[in-house]
mmCIF file of the N, C-alpha and C atoms, coordinates in Angstrom:
data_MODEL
# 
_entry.id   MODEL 
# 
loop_
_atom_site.group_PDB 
_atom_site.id 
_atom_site.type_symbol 
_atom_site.label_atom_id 
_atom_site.label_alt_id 
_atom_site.label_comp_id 
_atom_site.label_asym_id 
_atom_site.label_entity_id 
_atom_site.label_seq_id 
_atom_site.pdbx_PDB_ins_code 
_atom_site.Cartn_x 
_atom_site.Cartn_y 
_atom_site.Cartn_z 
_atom_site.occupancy 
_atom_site.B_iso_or_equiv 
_atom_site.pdbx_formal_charge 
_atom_site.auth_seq_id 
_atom_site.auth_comp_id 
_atom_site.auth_asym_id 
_atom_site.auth_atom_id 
_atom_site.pdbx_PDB_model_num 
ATOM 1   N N  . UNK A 1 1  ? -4.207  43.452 174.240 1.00 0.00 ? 1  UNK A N  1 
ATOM 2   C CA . UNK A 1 1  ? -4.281  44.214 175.484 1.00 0.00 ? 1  UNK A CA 1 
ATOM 3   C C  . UNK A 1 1  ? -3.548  45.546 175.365 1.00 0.00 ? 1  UNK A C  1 
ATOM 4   N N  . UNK A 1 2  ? -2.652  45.515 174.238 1.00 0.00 ? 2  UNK A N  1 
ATOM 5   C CA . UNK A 1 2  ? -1.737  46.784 174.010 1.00 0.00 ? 2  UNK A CA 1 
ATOM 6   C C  . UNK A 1 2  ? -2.365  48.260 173.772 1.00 0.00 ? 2  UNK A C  1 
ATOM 7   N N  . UNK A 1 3  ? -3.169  47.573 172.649 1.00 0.00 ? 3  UNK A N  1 
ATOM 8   C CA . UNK A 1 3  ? -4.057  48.569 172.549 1.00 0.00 ? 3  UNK A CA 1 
ATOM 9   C C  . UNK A 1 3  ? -5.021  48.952 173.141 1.00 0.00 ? 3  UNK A C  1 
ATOM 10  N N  . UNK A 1 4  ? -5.600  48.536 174.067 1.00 0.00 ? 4  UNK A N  1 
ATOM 11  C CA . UNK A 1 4  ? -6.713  49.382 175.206 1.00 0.00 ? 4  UNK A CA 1 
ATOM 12  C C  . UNK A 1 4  ? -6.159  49.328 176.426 1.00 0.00 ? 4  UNK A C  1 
ATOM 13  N N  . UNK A 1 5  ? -6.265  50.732 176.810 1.00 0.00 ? 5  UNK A N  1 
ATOM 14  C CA . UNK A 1 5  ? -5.519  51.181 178.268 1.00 0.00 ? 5  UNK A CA 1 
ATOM 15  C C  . UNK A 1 5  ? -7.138  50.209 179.310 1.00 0.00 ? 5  UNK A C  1 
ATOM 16  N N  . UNK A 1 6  ? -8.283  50.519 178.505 1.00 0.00 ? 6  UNK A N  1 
ATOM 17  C CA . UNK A 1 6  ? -9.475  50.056 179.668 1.00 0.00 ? 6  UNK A CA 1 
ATOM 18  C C  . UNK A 1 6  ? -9.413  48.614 179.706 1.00 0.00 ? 6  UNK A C  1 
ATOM 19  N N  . UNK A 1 7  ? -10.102 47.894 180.489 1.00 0.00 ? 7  UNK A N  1 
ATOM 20  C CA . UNK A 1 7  ? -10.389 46.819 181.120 1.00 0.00 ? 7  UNK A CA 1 
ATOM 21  C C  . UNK A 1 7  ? -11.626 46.423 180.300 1.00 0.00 ? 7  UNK A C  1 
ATOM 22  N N  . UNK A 1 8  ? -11.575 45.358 179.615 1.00 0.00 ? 8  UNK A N  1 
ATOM 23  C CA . UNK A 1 8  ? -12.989 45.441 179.184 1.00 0.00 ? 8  UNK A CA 1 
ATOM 24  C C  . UNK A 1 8  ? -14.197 44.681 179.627 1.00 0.00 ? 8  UNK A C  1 
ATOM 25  N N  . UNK A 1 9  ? -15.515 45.091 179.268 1.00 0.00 ? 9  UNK A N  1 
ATOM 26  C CA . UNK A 1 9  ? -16.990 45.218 180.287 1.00 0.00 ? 9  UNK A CA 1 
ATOM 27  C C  . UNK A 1 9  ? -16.749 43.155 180.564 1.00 0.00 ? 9  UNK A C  1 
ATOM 28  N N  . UNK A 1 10 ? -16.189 42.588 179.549 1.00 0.00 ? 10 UNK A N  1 
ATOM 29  C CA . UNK A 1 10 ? -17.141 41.429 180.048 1.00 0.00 ? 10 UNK A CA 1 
ATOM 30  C C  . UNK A 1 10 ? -15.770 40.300 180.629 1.00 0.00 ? 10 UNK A C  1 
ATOM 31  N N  . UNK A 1 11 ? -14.751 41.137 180.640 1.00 0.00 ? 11 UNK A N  1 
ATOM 32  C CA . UNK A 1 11 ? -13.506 40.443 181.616 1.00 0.00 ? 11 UNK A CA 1 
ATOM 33  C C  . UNK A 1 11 ? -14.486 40.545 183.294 1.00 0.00 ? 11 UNK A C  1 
ATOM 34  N N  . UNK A 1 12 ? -14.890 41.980 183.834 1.00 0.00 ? 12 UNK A N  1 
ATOM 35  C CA . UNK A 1 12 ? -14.908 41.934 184.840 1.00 0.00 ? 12 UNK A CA 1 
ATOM 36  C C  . UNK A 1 12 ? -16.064 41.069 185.323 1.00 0.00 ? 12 UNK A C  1 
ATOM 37  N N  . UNK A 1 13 ? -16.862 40.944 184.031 1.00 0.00 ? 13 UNK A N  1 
ATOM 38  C CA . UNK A 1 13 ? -18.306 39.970 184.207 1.00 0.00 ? 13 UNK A CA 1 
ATOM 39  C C  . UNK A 1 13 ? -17.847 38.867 184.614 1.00 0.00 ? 13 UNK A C  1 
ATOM 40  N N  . UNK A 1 14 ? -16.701 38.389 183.610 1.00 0.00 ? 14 UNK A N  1 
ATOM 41  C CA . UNK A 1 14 ? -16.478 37.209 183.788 1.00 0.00 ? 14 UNK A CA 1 
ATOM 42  C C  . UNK A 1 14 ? -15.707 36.424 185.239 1.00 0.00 ? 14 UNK A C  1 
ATOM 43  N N  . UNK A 1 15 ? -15.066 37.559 185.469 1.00 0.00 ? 15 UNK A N  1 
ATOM 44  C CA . UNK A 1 15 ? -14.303 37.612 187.458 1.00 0.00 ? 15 UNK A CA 1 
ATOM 45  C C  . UNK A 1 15 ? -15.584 37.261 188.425 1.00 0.00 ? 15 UNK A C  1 
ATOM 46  N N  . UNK A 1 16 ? -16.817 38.349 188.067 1.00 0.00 ? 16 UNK A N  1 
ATOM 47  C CA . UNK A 1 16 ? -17.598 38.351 189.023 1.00 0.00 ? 16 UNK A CA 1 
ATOM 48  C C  . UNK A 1 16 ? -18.168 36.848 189.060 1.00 0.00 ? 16 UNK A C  1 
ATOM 49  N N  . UNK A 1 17 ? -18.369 36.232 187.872 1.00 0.00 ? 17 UNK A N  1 
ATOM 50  C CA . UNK A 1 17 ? -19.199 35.064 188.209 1.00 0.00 ? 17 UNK A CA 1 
ATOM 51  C C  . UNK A 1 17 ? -18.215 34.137 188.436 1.00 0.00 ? 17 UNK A C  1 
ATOM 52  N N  . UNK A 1 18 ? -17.041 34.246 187.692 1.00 0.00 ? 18 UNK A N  1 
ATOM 53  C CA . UNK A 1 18 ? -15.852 33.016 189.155 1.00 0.00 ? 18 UNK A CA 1 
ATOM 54  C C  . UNK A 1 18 ? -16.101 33.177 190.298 1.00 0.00 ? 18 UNK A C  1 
ATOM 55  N N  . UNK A 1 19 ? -16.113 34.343 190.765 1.00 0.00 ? 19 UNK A N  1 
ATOM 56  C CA . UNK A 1 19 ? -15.851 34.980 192.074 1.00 0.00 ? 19 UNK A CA 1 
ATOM 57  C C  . UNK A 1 19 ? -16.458 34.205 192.830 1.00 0.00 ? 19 UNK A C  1 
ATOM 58  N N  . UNK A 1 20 ? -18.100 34.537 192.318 1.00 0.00 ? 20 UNK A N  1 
ATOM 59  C CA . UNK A 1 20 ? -19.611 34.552 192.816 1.00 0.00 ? 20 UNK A CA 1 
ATOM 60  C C  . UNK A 1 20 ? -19.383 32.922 193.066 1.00 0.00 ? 20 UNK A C  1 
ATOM 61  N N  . UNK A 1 21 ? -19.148 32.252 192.183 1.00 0.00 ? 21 UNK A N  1 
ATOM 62  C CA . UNK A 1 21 ? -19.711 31.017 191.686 1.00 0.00 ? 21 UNK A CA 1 
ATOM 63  C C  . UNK A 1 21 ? -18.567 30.115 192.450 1.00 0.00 ? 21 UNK A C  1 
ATOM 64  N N  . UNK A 1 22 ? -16.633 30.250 192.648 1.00 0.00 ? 22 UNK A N  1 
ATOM 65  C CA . UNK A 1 22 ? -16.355 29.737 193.909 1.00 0.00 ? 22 UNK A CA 1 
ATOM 66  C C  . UNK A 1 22 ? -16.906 30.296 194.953 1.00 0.00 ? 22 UNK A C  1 
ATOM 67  N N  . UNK A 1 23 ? -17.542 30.661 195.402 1.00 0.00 ? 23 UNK A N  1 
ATOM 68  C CA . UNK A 1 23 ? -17.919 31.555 196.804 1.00 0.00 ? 23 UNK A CA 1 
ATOM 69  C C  . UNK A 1 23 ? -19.177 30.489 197.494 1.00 0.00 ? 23 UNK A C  1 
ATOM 70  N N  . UNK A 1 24 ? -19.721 30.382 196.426 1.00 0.00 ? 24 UNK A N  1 
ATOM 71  C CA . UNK A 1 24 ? -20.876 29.621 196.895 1.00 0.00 ? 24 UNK A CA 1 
ATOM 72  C C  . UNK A 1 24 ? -20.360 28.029 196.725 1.00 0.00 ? 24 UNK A C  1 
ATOM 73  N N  . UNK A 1 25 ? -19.692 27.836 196.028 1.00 0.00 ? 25 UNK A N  1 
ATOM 74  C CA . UNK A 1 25 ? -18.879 25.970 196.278 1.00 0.00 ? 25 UNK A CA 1 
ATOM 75  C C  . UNK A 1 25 ? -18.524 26.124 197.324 1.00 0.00 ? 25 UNK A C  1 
ATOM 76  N N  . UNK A 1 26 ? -17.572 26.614 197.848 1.00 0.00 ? 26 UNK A N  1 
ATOM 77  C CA . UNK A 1 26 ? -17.406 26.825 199.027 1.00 0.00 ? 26 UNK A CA 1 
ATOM 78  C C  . UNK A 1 26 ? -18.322 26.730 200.299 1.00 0.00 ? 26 UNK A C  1 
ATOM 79  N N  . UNK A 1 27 ? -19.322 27.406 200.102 1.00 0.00 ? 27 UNK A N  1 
ATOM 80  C CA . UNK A 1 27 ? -20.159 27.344 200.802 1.00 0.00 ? 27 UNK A CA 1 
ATOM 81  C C  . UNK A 1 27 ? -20.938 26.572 200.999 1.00 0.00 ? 27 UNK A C  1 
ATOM 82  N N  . UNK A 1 28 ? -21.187 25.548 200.021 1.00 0.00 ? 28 UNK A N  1 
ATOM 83  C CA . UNK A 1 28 ? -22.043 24.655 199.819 1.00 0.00 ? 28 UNK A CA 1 
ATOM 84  C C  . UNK A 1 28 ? -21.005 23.144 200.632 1.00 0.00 ? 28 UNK A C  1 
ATOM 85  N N  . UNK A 1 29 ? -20.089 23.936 199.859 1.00 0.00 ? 29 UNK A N  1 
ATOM 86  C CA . UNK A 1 29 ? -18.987 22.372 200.015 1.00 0.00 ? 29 UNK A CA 1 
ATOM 87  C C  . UNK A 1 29 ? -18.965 22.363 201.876 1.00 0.00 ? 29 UNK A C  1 
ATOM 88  N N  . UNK A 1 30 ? -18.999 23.487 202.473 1.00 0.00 ? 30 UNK A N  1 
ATOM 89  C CA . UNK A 1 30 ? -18.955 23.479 204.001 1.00 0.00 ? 30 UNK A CA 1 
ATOM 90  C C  . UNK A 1 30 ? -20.061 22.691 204.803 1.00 0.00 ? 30 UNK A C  1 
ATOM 91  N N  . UNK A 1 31 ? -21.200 22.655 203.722 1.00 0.00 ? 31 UNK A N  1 
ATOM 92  C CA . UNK A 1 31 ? -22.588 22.332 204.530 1.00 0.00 ? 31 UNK A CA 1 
ATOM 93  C C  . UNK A 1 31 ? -23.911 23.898 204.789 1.00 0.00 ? 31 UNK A C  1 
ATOM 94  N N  . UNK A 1 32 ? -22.974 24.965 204.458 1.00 0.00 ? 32 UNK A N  1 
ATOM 95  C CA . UNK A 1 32 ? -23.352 25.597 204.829 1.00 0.00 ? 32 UNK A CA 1 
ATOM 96  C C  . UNK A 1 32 ? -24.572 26.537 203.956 1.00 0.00 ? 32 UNK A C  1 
ATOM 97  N N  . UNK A 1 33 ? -25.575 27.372 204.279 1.00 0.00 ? 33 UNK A N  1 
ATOM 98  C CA . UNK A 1 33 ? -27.043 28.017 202.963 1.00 0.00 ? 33 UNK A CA 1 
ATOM 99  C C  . UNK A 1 33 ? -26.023 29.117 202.638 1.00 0.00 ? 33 UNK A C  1 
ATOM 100 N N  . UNK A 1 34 ? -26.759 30.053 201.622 1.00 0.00 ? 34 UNK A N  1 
ATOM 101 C CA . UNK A 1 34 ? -26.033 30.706 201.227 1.00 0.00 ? 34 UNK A CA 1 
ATOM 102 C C  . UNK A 1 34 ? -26.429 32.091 201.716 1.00 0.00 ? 34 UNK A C  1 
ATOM 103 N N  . UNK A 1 35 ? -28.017 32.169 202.703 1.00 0.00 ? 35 UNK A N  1 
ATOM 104 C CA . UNK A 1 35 ? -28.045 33.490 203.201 1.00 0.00 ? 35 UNK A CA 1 
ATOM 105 C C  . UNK A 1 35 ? -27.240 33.277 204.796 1.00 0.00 ? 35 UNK A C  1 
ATOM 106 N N  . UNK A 1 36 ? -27.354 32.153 205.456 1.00 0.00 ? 36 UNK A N  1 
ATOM 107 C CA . UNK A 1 36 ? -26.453 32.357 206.936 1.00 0.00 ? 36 UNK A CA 1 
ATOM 108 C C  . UNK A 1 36 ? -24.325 32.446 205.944 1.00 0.00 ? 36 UNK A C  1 
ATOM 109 N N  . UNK A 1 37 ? -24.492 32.017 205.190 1.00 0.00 ? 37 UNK A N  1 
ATOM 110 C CA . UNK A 1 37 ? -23.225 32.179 204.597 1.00 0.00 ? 37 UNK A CA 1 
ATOM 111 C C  . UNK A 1 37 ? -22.454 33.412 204.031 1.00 0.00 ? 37 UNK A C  1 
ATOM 112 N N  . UNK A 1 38 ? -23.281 34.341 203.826 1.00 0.00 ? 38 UNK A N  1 
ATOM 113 C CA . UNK A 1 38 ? -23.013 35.600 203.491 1.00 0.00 ? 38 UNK A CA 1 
ATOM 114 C C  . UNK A 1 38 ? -22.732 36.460 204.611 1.00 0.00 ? 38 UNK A C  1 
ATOM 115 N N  . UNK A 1 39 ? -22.991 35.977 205.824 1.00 0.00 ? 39 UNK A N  1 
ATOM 116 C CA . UNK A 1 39 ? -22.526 37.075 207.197 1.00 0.00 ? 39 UNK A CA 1 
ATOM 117 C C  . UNK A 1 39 ? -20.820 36.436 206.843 1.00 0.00 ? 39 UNK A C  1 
ATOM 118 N N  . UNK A 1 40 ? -20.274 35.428 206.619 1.00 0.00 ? 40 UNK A N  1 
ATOM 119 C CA . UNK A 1 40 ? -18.823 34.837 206.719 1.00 0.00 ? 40 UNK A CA 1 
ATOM 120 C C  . UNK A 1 40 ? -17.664 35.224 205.581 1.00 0.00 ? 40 UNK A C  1 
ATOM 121 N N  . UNK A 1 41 ? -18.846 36.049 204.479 1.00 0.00 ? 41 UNK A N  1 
ATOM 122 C CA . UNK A 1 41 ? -18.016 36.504 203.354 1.00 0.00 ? 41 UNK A CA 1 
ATOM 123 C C  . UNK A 1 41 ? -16.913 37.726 203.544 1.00 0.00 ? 41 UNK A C  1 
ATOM 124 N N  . UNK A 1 42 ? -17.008 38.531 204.168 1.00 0.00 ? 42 UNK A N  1 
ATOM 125 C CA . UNK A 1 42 ? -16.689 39.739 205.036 1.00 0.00 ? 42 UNK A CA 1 
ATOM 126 C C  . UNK A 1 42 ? -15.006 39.160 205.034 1.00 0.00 ? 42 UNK A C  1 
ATOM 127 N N  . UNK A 1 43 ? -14.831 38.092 205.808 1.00 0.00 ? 43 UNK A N  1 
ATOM 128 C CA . UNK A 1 43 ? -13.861 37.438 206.278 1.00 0.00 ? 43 UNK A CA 1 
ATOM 129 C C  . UNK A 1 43 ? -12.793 37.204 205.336 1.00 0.00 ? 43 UNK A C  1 
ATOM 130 N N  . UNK A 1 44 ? -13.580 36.331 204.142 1.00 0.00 ? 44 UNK A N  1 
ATOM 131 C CA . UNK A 1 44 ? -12.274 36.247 202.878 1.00 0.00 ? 44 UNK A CA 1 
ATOM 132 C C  . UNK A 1 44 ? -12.094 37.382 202.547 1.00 0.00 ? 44 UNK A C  1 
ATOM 133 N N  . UNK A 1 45 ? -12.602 38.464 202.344 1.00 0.00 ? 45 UNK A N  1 
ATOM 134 C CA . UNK A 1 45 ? -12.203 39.348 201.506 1.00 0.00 ? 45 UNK A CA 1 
ATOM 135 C C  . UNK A 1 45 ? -10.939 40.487 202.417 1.00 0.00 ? 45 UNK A C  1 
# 
């Protein structure tokens, strides 16, 4: 990590699909679809 000041391309890939991928357990785990579930995302963030 010392040597690169940048962030590299497939760390942030790899955030996005945790991200993505608890987001929708979550959502699922509630009972809830994932297009009425996306008006509620707003909220965690």
């Amino acid at each position: 990590m010392a040597e690169s000041e940048s962030v590299p391309f497939w760390w942030i890939v790899l955030f996005l699909v945790l991200a993505l991928g608890s987001g929708a357990a979550v959502v699922f785990s509630v009972g809830g679809s994932l297009i009425s579930g996306a008006v509620a995302l707003p909220f965690f963030f």
